[in-house]
N, C-alpha and C positions, 0 to 999 in steps of 0.2 A: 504494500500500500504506500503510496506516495507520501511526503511526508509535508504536512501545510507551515507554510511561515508567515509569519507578518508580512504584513504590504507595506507598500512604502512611507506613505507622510505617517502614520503612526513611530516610524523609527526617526522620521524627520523634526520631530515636534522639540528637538533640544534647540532648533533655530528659528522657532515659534514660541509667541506668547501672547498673551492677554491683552494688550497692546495691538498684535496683528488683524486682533476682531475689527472688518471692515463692513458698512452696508454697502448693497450695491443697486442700482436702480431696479424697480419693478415697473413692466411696462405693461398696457393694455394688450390683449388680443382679443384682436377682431378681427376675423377671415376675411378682409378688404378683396382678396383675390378671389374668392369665389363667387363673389357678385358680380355689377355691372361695372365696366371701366370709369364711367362718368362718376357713380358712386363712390369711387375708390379715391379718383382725381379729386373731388368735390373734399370727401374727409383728410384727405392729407395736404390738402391748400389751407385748410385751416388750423393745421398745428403751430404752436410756436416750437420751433424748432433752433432757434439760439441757445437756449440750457446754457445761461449766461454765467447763473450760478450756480452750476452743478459740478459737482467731480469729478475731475477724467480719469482719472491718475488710479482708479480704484482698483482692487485685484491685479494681476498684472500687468494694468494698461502702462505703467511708470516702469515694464522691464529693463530697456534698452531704448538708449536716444534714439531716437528713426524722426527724419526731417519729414514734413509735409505728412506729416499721419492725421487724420480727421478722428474727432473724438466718439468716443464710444456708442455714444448716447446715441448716434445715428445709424450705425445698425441694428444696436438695440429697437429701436422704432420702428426701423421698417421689417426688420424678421418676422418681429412680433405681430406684424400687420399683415403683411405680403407674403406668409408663409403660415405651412403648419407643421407641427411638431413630428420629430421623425424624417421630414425634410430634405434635402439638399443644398445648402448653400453654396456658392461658387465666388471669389471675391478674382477676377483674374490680376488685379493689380495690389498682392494679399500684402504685403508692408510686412509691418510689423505683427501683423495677424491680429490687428483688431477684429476685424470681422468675425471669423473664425474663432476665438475665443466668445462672442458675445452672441453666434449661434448653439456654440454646445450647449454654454451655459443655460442657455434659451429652450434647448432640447432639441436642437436640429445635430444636423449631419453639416461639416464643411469641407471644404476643397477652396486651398488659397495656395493662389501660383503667383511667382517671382522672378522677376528675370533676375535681382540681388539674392546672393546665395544666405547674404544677412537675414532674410526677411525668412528663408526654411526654418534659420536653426535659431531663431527666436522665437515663431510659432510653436517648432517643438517644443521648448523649454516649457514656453508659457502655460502648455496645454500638459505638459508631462505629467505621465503616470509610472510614477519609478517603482521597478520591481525592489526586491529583498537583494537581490544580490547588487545591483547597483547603488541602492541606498549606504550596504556596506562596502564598497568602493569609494564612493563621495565623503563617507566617514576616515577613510582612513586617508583619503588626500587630503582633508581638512586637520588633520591631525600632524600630517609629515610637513606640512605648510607651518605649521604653527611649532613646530620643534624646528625648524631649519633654523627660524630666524637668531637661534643663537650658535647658530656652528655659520654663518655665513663666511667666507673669506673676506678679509679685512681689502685684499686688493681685486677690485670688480673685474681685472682683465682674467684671472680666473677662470670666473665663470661663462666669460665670453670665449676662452678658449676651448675650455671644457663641453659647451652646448650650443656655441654658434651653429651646428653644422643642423640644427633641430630649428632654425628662426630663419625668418624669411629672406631675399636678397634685395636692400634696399640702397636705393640710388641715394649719395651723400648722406651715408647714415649719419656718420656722426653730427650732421645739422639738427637731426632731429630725433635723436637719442644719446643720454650720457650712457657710458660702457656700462652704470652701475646698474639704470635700469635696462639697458639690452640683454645685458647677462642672466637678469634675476627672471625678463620675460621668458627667454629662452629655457631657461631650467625647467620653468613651469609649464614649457609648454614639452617639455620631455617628460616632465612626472604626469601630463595628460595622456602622452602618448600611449602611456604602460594601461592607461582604462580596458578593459575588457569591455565590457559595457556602452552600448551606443547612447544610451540616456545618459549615462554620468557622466561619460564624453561629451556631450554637449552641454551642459549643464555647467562641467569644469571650463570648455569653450566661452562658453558667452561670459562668465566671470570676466576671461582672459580680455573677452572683447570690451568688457568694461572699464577695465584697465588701462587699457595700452594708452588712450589719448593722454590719460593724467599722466600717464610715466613718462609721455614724450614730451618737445619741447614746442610743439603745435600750440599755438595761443589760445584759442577755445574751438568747440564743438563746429560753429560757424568762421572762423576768421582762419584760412590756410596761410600762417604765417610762424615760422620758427624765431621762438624765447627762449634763448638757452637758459641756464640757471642749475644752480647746483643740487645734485639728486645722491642723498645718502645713501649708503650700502644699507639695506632691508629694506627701504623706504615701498619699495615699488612690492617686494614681497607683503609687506602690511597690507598697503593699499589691494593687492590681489584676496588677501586675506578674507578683508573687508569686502568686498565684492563678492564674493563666494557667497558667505553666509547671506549678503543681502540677498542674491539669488534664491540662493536655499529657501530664506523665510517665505519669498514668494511661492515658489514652487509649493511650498506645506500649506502656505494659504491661500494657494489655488483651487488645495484635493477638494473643497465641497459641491466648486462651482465645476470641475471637469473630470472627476472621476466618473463619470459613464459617455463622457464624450467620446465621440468618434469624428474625427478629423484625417486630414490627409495637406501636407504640406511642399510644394514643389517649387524647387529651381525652373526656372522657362519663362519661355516668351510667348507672349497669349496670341500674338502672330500667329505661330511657327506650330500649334498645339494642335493634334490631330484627335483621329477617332480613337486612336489607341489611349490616347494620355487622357481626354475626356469624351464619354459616347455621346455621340449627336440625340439632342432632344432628351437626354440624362439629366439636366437640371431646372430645382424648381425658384429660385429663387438669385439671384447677381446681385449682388449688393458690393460698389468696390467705389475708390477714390483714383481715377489713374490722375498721372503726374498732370500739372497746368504745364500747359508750352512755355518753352523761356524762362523757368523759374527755378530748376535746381537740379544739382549733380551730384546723384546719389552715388556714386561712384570717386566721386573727387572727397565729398562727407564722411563716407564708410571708407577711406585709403588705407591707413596702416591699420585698420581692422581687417578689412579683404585681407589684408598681406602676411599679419600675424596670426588670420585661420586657414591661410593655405589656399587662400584666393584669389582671383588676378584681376583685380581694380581698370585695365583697361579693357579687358574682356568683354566687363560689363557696359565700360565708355560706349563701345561698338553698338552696344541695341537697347541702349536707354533710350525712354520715348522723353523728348520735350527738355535734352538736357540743354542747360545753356551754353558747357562748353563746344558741343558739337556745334552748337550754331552756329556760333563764332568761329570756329574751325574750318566748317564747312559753308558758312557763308549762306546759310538756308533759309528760308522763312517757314511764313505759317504752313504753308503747302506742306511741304514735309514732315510737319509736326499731323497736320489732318489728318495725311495719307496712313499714317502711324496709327492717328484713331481710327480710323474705317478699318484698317485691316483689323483692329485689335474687336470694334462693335462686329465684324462678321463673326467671328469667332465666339464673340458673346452670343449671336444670333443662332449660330449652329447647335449652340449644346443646350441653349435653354428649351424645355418645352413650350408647344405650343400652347396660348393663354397665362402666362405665365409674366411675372416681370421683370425688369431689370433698373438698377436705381445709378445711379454714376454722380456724385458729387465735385465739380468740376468747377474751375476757376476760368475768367476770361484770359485770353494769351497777349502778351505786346509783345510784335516784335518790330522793330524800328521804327517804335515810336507809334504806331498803328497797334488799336485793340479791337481783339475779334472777339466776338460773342459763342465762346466755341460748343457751348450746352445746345444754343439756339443753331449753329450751323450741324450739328450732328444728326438733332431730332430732322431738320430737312432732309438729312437721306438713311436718317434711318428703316424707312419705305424697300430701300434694298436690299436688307439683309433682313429681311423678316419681320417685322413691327408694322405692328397694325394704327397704335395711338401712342402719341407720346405730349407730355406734363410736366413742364419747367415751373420749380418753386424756387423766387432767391430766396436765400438764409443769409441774413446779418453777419456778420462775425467782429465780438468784439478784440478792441484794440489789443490785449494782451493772453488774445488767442491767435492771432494773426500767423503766417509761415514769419521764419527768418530771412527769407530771401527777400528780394528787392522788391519785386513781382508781389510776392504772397501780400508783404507786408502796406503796399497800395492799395490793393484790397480791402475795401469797405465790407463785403458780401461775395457767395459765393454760391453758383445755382446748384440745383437737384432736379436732375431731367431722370424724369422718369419713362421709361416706354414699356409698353405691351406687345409680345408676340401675338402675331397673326391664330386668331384662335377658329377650329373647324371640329364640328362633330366628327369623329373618328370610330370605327370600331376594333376592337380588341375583345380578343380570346381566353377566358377564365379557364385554369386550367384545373382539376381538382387533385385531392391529393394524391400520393402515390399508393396510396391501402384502398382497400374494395370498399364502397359506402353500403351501407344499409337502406333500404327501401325509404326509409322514413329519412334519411338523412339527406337523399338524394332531394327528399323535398324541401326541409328544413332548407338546401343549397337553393333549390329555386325561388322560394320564400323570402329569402337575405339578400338575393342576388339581384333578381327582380327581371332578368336576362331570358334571352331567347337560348331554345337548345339548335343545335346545329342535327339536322336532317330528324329531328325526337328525338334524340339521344341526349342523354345529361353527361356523355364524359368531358364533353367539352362545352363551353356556351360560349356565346358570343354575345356580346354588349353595345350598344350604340351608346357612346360618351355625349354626351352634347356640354357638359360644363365642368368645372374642377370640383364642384362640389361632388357629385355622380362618382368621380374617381379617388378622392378622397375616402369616401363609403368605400370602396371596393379595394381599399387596402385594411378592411377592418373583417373582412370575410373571414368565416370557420373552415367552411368544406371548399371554399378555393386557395388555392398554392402559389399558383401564378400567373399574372399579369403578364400578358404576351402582345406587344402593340404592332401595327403592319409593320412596321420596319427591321422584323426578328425580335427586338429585344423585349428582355424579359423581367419582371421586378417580383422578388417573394410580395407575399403578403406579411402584417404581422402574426398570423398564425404558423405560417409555414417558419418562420424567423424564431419563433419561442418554442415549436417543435423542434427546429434541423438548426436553429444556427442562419450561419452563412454558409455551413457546408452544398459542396457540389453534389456528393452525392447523399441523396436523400433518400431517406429511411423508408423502406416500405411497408412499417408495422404503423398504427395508431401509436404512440405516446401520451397517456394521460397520466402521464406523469412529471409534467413539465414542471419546470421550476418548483415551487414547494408542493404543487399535487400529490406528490406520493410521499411525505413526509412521514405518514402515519396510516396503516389500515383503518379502516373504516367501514363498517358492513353498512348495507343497504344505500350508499350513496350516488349520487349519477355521477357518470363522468365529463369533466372539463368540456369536451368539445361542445354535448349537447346542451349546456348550461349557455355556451356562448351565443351557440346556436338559437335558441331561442330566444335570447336578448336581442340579437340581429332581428328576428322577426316584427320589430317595434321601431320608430324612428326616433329613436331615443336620442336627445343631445349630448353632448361630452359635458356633463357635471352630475348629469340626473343622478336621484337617487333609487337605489337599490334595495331591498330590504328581504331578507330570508329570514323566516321565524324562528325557522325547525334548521337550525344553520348547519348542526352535524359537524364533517372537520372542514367545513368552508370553503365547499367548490363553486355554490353562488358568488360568493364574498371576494375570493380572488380574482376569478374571472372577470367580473366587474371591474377589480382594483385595476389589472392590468389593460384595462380597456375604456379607461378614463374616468368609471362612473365612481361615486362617492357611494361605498355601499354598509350596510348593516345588518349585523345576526344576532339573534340570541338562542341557547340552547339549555334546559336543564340537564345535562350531563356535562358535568363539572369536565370533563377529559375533554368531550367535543368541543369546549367553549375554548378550552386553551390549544386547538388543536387547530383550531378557526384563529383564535390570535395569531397564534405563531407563525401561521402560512404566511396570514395579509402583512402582520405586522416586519418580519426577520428582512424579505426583502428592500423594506427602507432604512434599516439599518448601517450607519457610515461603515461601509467595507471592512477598512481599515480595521474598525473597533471591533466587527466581528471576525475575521480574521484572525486577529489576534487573542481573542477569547477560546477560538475554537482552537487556534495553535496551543497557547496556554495549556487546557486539556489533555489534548492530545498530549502532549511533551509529559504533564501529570502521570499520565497513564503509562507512558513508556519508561518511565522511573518506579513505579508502583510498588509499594511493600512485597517482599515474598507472603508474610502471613500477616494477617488483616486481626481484627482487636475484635471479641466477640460481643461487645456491644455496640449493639445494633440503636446508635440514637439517632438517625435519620426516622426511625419510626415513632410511635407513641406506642405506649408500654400495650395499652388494649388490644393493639395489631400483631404484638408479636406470635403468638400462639398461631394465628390464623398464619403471618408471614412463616411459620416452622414446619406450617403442614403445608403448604405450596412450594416451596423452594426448597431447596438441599441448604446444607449449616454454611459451606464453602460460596455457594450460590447467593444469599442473605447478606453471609459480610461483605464479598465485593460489590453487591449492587448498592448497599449502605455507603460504604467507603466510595463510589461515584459518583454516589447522589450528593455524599458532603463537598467532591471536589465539585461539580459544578455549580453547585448553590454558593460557596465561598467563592468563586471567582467570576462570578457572574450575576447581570442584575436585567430587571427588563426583558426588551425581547428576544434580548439573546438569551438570555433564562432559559423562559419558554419555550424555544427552539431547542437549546440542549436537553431541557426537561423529556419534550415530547420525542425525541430521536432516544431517549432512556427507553421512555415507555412504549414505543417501537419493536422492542426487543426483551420486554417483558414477558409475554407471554410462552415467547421462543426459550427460553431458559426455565421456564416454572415444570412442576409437575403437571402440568394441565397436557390435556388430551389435546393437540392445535388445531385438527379440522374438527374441534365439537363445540357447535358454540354454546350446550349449555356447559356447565358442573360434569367434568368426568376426568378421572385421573389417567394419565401415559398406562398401556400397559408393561412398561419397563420403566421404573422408574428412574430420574435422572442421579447420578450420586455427587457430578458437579459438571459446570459446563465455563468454558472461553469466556466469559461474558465479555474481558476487555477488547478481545478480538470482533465480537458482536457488534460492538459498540461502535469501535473504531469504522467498521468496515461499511454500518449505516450512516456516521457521519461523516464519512469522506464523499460517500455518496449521495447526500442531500447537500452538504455543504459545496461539491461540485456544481451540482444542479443552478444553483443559487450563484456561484461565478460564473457559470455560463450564461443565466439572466445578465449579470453586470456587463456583459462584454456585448449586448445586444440591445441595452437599454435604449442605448440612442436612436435606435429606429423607433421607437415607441412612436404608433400616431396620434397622443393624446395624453395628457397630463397625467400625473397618479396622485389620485388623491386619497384619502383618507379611508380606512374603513374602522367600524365600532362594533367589538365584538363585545357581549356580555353574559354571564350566566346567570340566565332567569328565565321566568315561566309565560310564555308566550300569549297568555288568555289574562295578564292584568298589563296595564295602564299605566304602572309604575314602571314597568321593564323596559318600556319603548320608552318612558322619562328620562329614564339612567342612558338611553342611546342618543336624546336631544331631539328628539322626533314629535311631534306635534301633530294636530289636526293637518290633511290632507296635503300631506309634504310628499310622500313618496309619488315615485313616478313610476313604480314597477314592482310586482313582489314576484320572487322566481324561488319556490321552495318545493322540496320532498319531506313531506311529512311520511312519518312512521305509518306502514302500513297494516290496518287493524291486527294486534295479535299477532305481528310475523317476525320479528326478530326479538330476542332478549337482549336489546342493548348494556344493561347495567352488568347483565350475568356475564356477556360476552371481556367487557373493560372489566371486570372488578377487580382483575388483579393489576391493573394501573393506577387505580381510583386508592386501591388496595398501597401500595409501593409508593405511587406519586404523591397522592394526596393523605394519605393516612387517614380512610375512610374503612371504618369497620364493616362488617357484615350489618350490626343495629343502624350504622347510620346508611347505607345504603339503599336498605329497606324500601325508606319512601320514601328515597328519589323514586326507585323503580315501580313504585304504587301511582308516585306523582305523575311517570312520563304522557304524553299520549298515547295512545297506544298499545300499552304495557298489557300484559296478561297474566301480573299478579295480584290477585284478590282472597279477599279471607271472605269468612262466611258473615261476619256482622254488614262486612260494606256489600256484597253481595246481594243480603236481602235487600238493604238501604235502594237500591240500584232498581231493583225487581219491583218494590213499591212504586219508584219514581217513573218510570215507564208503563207501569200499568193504571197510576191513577191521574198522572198530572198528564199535561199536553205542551211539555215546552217545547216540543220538538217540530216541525213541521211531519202532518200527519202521513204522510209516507214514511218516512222513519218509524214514526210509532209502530205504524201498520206493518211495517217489517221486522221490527223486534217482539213484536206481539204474537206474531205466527211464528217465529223462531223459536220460539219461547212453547210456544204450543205442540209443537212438532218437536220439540225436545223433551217436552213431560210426556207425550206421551209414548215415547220411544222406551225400546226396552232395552237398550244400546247405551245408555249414555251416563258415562264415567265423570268425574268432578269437571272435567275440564269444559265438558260440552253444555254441563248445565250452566257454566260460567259465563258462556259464550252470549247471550242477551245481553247479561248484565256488563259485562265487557263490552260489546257492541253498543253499548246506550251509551255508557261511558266515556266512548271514545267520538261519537258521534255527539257529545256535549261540549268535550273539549276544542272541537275541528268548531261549533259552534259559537265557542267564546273566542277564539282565536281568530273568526273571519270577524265577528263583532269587531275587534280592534285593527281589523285589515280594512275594513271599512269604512272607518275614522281614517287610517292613517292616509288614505290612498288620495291621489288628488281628485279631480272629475275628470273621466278619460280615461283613468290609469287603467292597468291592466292586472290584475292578479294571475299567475298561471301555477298551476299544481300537480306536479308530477305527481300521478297515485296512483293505482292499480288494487282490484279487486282480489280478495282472497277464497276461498275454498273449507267444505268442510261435510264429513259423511254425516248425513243421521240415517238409520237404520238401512246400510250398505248404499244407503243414497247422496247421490253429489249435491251439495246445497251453495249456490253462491252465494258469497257475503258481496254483498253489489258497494262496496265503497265509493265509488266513483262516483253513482247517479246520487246516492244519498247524499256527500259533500256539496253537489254541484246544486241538489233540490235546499240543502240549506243556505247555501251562497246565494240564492234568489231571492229565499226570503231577508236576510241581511239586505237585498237593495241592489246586491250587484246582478248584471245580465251576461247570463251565457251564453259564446261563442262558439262556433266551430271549433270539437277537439282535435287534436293532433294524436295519432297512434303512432305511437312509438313500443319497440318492444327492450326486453334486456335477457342476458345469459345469466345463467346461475354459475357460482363458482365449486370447486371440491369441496364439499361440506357435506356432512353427514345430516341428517333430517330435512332434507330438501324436497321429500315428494309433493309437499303440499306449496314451494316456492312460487311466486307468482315469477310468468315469463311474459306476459303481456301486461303492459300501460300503456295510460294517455295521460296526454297533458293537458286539464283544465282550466281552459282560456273564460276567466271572467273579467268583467269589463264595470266601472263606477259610473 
């Protein structure tokens, strides 16, 4: 088994602190792109967009000097408006990687290209996610940096003999370096050289790049003029010192805004970029600042930076756009600066899809002496390369926001020409997944999809797009995989993305086990897909709420989570309840802290006592007897001694998560019989088992599970918001209090109630309930008397029952009327054992509780809403005769009378799994579409 370690900013936090706590803006979204162009143009003419006095500088927008960079707050803005989450951003003029930073953080996807090789390895930094093994790399060069400074040689030619041959070749160096700092750069850029690590090599890089100007004798950031002046031996190694860690802190207090980012950072010319580097009609959103004509030479700015990362400062002279020393050089005007943007807007034009937009903040050009309006002469041929509408905003810019160049700093304002690609109804090919669907599922796909089948057949459909909105929905599909548009290419869905990954080859089993899904068994629950499935059936907005009563281990609750809705459960099985936390709650948990919790453990466990202490205080003294007769003596103390380590080292949701992966593996080690889900002992009893190998082997594999979410987060098409789990009893008013739920707030109920009399939930958990919770056999009792559905009963409540349905009428009288003849036809049978006389009074019972429980589904729901109820009918002989217990119609005849109106059911079926007492399993359901 693989062995887990800490992530990275958790090892990085010694160059973090309290101090580092920054806010950062919060922007509106509003899907401006999926409406009408006018609409879009109309709301962003009206913003004020100078953010005179706002922050720039926040997170790592203050990493690295970078000349003519536009400030944050204007991608932030238009991401947020012009895009949705899960996205593709493209900045082709990426800088310093504002952009790109301000869409991960946003929940997009980016892609920012450079022709300055400066602009890659700052975006990486910015956005880095430093593994374990580069983290301690970076530690130990921060360490050999800070021990140098006293073994330094007193004479700097030294060092410059010893490591020139590791620093660049520079023309009349000693004009603009003293030997003491040539030397000191040079060493440090040989102690970079030994990184193993591409992160921490860059990371150690950009320090360097932060350095070199102070050490040289360059006058400032903007003035190319050498000041010599005396530079001490270490001076320049401090200085790098200092630089490091500032780095560093950033990097650590970037982890919360970019650890699920997904970005992609490129050297190149947005010229020169093809289908390979980026696929035509692959992007949803352009958001970029290219250079103003005539106003600066990022190549003359970034000089002995280029040169001290091994870069070639005239390389880039060659296909800078709009430098001012070319001009001058070459003697060129505006022309050549134009010609530069059109080729650069075709290239925008090719990769953006159609309908879609693109933003460019752009400055006017002077070149002798003549000022062109360059926003306004591009939007005229932007008709060329694709653009159907284009929307010039100037933006103010105040005085001591201005560029430093001559140009910049004339500059009163600067526009924001926006355009729209040319947008046309399209159709594309839904393709489903690679597993067989089920008959019902096939519909559930046509239902969600809303698509034509190709010749009757559902393996494929075809879709007439007409808007972004239409496509947008169809990256949230259950039973579709892939998006296939005319021009070959192909995009997963987020379904197929949270099953396979990004992998190419895809899985051709079902997975409902994705991400925390299979964290824990759970009998009688639906699976993932058709939970989602059914939610697609509704056109449900991204924030709705959700709400499952009967929440079980929270496959409503999740699926929701990860598909933007705000949802809610409650369950009276204290194990269900934290089995539903742990799912919803473990994946928002900072990486880092869980990681480390789980490394923690695990490390616990592979140091572990030979012999364990025979008291057993993880339990309460009441349990022990019961815990001596389920477990072996060996078996008790190690599960005690696990249970202490993860309760002392853990709090919260990462508790909970270790909790329930304990009680996972509970049953697997007891004396219990595993395929029986009542009370029956192994017939070989166990005399001790692995447990820590158990343990280990279920949390590597849930704990995976859970990194492989992280690494796909950022496709997500829709925010993750919040879910509220709680344990309590689904028929009072106080329960749904404790979740914050009020009168007609829900937008959707999507639940499987316990099916009359057919599983023993309590009996099934109790050796978790047992272990976890230190829940005796007395206190178990009436939960499993309280559940719905339960089928245990004594003779006092029994008769109480029998009375109640034979003299009162709360029931709607089909109910009555069916428990009545049940009841009949069981007296007078000569057949019937405790159990079957029970069967009325159980059946009222449970037909009471599904009763009180729409009561408050009918409160909760809005007007509109939808309540749906997976349920299924059960079975039962009286006198060698098949007797249905009709659940279905009697839930759906009392949901009428509550007020609500029934729909078209959905037949859906399910398999039974290896289990002993299954003849009377229910193998067919529906799903109970009621409507308020």
């Amino acid at each position: 088994m693989r062995t887990l370690k800490p992530q990275t900013q958790a090892q990085l936090s010694a160059f973090s602190s309290m101090d580092d706590e920054v806010s950062v803006p919060k922007y509106t979204e509003i899907p401006l792109h999926t409406g009408t162009t006018d609409d879009a143009f109309d709301y962003l003419g009206k913003l004020d967009l100078a953010f005179t006095h706002d922050d720039t500088r926040f997170l790592g927008h203050d990493l690295h000097p970078y000349p003519a960079k536009f400030i944050p707050q204007l991608p932030g803005t238009f991401v947020s408006l012009l895009s949705s989450r899960g996205e593709l951003v493209f900045d082709p003029f990426g800088g310093s990687g504002t952009t790109a930073l301000e869409a991960i953080r946003l929940g997009r996807r980016a892609v920012s290209v450079d022709a300055n090789p400066m602009a890659a390895l700052i975006g990486k930094v910015k956005t880095a996610r430093v593994a374990p093994e580069s983290a301690a790399e970076l530690h130990l060069l921060h360490g050999a940096m800070r021990a140098l400074l006293d073994s330094l040689p007193s004479d700097p030619s030294e060092l410059v003999a010893k490591y020139s041959v590791h620093a660049p070749k520079i023309a009349n160096c000693e004009k603009w370096f003293a030997d003491a700092a040539f030397g000191e750069l040079a060493h440090i850029k040989f102690r970079i050289k030994q990184l193993k690590s591409e992160t921490a090599s860059n990371i150690a890089l950009l320090a360097l790049s932060r350095t070199v100007l102070s050490a040289s004798f360059q006058d400032s950031e903007t003035r190319y003029k050498s000041v010599p002046r005396e530079v001490a031996v270490g001076e320049t190694t401090k200085r790098y010192i200092k630089e490091f860690e500032s780095v560093m802190r950033s990097v650590a207090r970037n982890a919360p805004a970019t650890r699920y980012g997904i970005s992609s950072f490129v050297t190149g010319d947005v010229r020169r970029l093809n289908s390979n580097d980026i696929a035509d009609n692959s992007v949803d959103l352009v958001m970029t600042s290219p250079p103003y004509g005539n106003a600066t030479d990022y190549h003359l700015y970034h000089r002995f930076r280029l040169l001290w990362l091994g870069f070639d400062p005239i390389a880039l002279g060659k296909v800078e756009i709009g430098s001012h020393l070319k001009h001058q050089r070459e003697d060129s005007g505006f022309e050549s600066y134009f010609a530069d943007m059109l080729q650069a807007l075709s290239g925008i034009g090719r990769v953006l899809k159609h309908g879609r937009y693109a933003v460019l903040v752009i400055g006017d050009s002077v070149y002798k002496g003549e000022t062109f309006d360059t926003a306004r002469l591009l939007a005229d041929r932007a008709v060329e390369f694709g653009f159907e509408s284009s929307h010039i905003i100037q933006r103010s810019l105040h005085k001591t926001k201005r560029s430093f160049s001559s140009a910049g700093r004339r500059a009163a304002e600067e526009s924001i020409l926006i355009l729209r690609k040319v947008s046309h109804p399209t159709h594309i090919l839904l393709q489903p997944p690679p597993y067989k669907l089920w008959p019902y599922e096939k519909l559930l796909r046509e239902g969600e999809s809303r698509a034509e089948a190709i010749n009757g057949k559902w393996d494929v459909e075809i879709k007439k797009i007409s808007n972004i909105e239409e496509l947008l929905h169809i990256r949230n599909l259950v039973f579709t995989h892939q998006i296939q548009y005319p021009d070959g290419r192909k995009e997963p869905t987020w379904q197929a993305i949270l099953e396979n990954g990004m992998a190419s080859n895809i899985g051709a089993r079902k997975d409902p086990k994705y991400v925390t899904h299979g964290i824990h068994a759970y009998k009688g629950k639906f699976y993932p897909q058709l939970a989602k499935g059914l939610i697609n059936q509704l056109a449900l907005l991204p924030g709705a709420k959700i709400l499952d009563p009967f929440c079980g281990s929270g496959t409503t609750l999740l699926e929701g989570h990860l598909n933007g809705y705000a949802t809610y459960g409650c369950d009276l099985n204290p194990l269900a309840a934290q089995i539903a936390r742990a799912k919803t709650s473990v994946v928002e948990v900072d990486p880092d802290l869980l990681t480390e919790v789980v490394s923690a453990v695990l490390d616990s466990i592979e140091s572990a006592p030979e012999n364990f202490s025979n008291e057993l205080d993880q339990f309460p003294a009441e349990c022990l007897e019961e815990i001596q007769r389920w477990f072996a003596d060996p078996v008790a103390r190690k599960l005690n001694w696990l249970l202490a380590i993860i309760r002392n080292g853990s709090h919260g949701s990462a508790r909970d998560f270790l909790e329930v992966v304990f009680s996972s593996i509970v049953r697997d080690v007891s004396q219990q019989e595993p395929t029986d889900l009542r009370i029956r002992y192994r017939k070989v009893l166990l005399e001790d088992v692995d447990v820590f190998a158990l343990y280990k082997e279920q949390l590597s594999i849930q704990f995976g599970r859970i990194e492989k979410f992280w690494k796909v987060r950022g496709y997500a098409p829709n925010q993750f918001l919040s879910s509220r789990v709680v344990y309590g009893d689904n028929r009072l008013k106080e329960t749904y209090d404790l979740m914050g739920l009020g009168d007609e707030s829900i937008d959707l109920v999507l639940t499987s109630p316990p099916y009359a009399m057919a599983l023993p939930y309590i009996d099934t958990d109790r050796l978790s309930l047992l272990v976890l919770f230190g829940m005796s056999g007395a206190e178990r009792r009436p939960i499993e008397q309280t559940l719905t559905g339960s089928r245990e009963l004594n003779v006092s409540t029994r008769r109480a029952l029998e009375t109640d349905f034979l003299e009162r009428n709360d029931l709607p009288l089909e109910c009555r009327d069916f428990i009545r003849g049940l009841q009949n036809s069981i007296e007078a049978s000569t057949d019937s054992g405790f159990r079957k006389r029970n069967m009325p009074a159980l059946m009222h019972r449970f037909l009471k509780d599904m009763d009180g429980v729409l009561e408050q589904l009918y409160r909760l729901c809005k007007p509109g809403a939808e309540a749906m109820i997976v349920i299924g009918d059960s079975k039962m002989t009286v006198d060698g005769l098949e007797v249905r217990i009709p659940s279905t119609d009697l839930i759906e005849i009392i949901a009428s009378s509550r007020g609500f109106t029934a729909l078209k059911r959905i037949d859906i079926s399910v398999t039974t799994e290896n289990l002993l007492h299954i003849k009377n399993a229910i193998t067919e359901n529906v799903v109970l579409r009621l409507r308020k």
